[in-house]
N, C-alpha and C positions, 0 to 999 in steps of 0.2 A: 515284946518282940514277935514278928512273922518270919515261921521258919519255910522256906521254898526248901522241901522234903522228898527225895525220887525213893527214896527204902534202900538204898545206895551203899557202901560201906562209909562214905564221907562224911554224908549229907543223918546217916545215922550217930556217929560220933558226935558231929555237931549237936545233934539231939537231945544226946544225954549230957554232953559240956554244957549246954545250957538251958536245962529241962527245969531248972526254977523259975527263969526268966522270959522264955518262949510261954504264949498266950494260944497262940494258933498256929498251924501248920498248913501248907496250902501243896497237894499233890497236882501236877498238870498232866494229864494224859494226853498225849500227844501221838498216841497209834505208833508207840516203836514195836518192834517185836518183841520186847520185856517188858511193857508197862503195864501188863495184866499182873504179871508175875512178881516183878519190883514191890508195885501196891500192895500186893498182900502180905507181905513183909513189913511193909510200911506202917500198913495198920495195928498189926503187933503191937509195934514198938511205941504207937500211940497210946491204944488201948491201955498200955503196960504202965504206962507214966501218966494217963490220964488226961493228955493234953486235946482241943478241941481237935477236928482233922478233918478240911475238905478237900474233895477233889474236885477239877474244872477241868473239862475238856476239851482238847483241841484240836478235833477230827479232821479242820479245817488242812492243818497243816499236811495230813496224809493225802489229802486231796490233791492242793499244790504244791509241795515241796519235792524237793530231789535230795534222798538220799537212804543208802543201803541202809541205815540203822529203823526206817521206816516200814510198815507192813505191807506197802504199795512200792517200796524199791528190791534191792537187787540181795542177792546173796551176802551175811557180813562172812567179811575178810575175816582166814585167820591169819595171825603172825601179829608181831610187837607194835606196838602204838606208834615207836621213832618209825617204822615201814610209811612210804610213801602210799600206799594200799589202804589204809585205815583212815584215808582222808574221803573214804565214800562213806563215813559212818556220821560225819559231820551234816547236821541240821541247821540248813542256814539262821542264821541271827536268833537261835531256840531261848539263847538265855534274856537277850532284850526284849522279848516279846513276851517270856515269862517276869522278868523282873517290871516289866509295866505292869502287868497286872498284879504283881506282888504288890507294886506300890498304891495302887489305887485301892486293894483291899485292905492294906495298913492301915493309910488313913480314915479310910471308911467304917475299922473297928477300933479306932482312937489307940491304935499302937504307932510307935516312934520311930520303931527300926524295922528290916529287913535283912534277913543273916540267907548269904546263899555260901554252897563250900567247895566250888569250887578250891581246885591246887595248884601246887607248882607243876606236876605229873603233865598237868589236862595243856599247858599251852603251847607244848611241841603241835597240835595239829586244831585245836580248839578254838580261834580267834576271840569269841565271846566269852574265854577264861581267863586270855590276860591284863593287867593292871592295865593296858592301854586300853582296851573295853570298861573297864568296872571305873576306874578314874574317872571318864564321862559321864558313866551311867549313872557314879553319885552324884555326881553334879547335876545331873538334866532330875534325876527323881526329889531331889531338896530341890532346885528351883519352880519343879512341876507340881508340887504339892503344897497349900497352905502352910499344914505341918512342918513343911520340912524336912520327912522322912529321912532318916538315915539308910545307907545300905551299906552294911558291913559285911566284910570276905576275910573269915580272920586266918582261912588258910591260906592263903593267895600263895603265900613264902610256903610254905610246908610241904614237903614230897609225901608220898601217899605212906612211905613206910613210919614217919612223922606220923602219920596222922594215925593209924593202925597200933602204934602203942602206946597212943593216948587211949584210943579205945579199949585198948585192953587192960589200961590202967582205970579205965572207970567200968569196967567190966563189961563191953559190950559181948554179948551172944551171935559171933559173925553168924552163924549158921540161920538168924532170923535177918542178915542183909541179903542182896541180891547184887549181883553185876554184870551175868554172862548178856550179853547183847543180841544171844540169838534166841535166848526166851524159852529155852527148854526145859523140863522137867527136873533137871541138875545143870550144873556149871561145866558148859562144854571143855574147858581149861585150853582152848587154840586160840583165842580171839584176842582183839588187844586187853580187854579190860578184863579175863581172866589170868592172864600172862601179869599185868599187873599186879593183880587182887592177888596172886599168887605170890609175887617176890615181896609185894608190901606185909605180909601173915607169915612168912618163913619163922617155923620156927613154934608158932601159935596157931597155925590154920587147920581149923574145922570143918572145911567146906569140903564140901563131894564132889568129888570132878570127871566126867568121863574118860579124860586123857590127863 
């Protein structure tokens, strides 16, 4: 298995649920304003479990793309993910252009699958997180590849608070994920995905927040 990895609180659970079976792990830098920060979180948890871990980078997209979660756009929004506001943090078509490449390094290190984690949280504002995304996307990457890669999303159905006491039934270390989107020294706790990360950990949250 090829895990597509952001150092994420998600995309880390996925991690460790299947850190027997995952071979490599593929980090995309894509110039947001967390992705320095994310990765080194990421690496951790590589390092930790010993799995391969590359990063590829996508500078391209801070060039041309539009959007406030980028380090060439605007201010990120704070307030709740469901706000119409947090749809300027959306990266056009981020995950098909990373799960191409997911898929052509799969087959290229004779791995069968692709696990990406996204949720059910991400499709209020997300287009490339819902089953009407990923349902194509397996299709076109099995028809696209010899192999026939697989591309598996075993969260798709899972709210993030799901997914956060999986994690903390396989002992994840939040305090080595990252989520705030505005890339700071600690988790600013306004934005949507700290507002999230925050109601999905009630209860078990370790994380340091400014607000």
């Amino acid at each position: 298995m090829l895990l597509v990895y952001s150092g994420g609180m998600d995309s880390t659970v996925l991690l460790y649920k299947e850190a027997d079976n995952i071979k490599l792990v593929v980090t995309f830098d894509y110039a947001s304003k967390h992705n320095a920060i994310e990765y080194e979180h990421a690496v951790r948890n590589t390092k930790r479990l010993g799995i391969e871990h590359i990063k590829i980078d996508l500078d391209f997209m801070d060039a041309y793309f539009k959007s406030d979660l980028l380090k060439s756009g605007g201010a990120v929004p704070d307030g709740h993910y469901e706000q119409e506001s947090m749809k300027s943090t959306v990266v056009p078509f981020r995950n098909g252009i990373m799960l191409s490449i997911a898929a052509g390094l799969a087959e290229s290190n004779d791995l069968s699958t692709v696990l990406i984690a996204n949720h059910a949280g991400d499709h209020a504002i997300y287009p490339d997180c819902r089953q009407s995304f990923i349902s194509p996307m397996q299709e076109a990457i099995s028809q696209g590849t010899y192999a026939k890669i697989k591309l598996l999303s075993p969260f798709m159905g899972m709210s993030k608070r799901d997914i956060a006491i999986t994690g903390r039934d396989l002992g994840v270390n939040w305090q080595d994920t990252w989520s705030c989107y505005k890339g700071g020294k600690i988790h600013c706790g306004r934005c949507g995905t700290c507002q999230e990360r925050k109601e999905a950990l009630a209860g078990f949250d370790s994380t340091e927040y400014e607000y």
